[in-house]
C-alpha positions as CSV (number, residue, x, y, z in Angstrom):
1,X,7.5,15.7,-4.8
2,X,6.2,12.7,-2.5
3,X,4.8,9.6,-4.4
4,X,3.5,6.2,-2.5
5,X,4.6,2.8,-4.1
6,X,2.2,0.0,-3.3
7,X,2.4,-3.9,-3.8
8,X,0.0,-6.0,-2.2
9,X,1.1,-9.8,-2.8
10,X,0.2,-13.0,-1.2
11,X,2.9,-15.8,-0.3
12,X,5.5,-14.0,-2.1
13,X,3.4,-13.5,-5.6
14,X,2.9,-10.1,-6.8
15,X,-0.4,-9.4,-7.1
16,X,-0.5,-5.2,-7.2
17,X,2.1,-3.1,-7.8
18,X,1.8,0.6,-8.9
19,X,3.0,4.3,-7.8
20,X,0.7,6.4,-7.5
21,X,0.5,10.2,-5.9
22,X,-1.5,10.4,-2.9
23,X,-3.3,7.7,-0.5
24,X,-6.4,8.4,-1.2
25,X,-5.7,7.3,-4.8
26,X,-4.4,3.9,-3.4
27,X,-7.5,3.8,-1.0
28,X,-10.0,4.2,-4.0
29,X,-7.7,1.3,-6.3
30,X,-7.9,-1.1,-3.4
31,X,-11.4,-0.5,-2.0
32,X,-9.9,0.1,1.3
33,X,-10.8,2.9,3.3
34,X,-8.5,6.2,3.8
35,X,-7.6,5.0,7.8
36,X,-6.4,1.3,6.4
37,X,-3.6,3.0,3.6
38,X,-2.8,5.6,5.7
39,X,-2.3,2.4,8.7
40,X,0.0,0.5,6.3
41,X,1.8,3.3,5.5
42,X,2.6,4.1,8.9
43,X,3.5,0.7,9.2
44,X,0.5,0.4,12.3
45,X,-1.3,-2.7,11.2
46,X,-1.8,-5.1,13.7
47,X,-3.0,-8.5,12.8
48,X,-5.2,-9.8,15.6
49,X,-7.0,-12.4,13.5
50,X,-5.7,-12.9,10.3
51,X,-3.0,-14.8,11.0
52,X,-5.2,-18.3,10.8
53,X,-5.6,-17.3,7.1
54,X,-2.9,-19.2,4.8
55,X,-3.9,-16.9,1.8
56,X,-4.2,-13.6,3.5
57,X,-2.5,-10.6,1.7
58,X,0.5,-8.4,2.2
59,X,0.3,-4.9,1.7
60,X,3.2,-2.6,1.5
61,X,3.5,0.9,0.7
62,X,6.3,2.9,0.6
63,X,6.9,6.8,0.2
64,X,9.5,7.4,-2.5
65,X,10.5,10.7,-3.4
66,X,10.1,11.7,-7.2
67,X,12.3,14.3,-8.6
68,X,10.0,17.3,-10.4
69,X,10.2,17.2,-14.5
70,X,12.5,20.5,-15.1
71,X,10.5,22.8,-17.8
């Protein structure tokens, strides 16, 4: 089973971090849209104009695998 892990901090302090199961799930927590997780998971986000912002925030998300509960 596929899980995502997301942390979304800003200058090194955590702000977010959680597992959860699909991206969409990550989508609706954040209030981004499905494109944006699915960008950062892919690790495709380009930062054209953010990079003037001091306090502008990292996200990360990762796929970990999760081992099935055995019945």
């Amino acid at each position: 089973m596929v899980c995502f892990n997301c942390k979304v901090s800003i200058n090194g302090n955590i702000l977010h971090e959680k597992t959860y199961d699909t991206l969409k799930e990550i989508s609706k927590e954040l209030n981004l849209s499905y494109q944006q997780v699915a960008d950062y998971s892919a690790n495709r986000v380009k930062r054209r104009n953010t990079n003037n912002f001091i306090y502008y925030p990292q996200v990360e998300i990762t796929k970990i695998k999760k081992e099935k509960p055995q019945d």
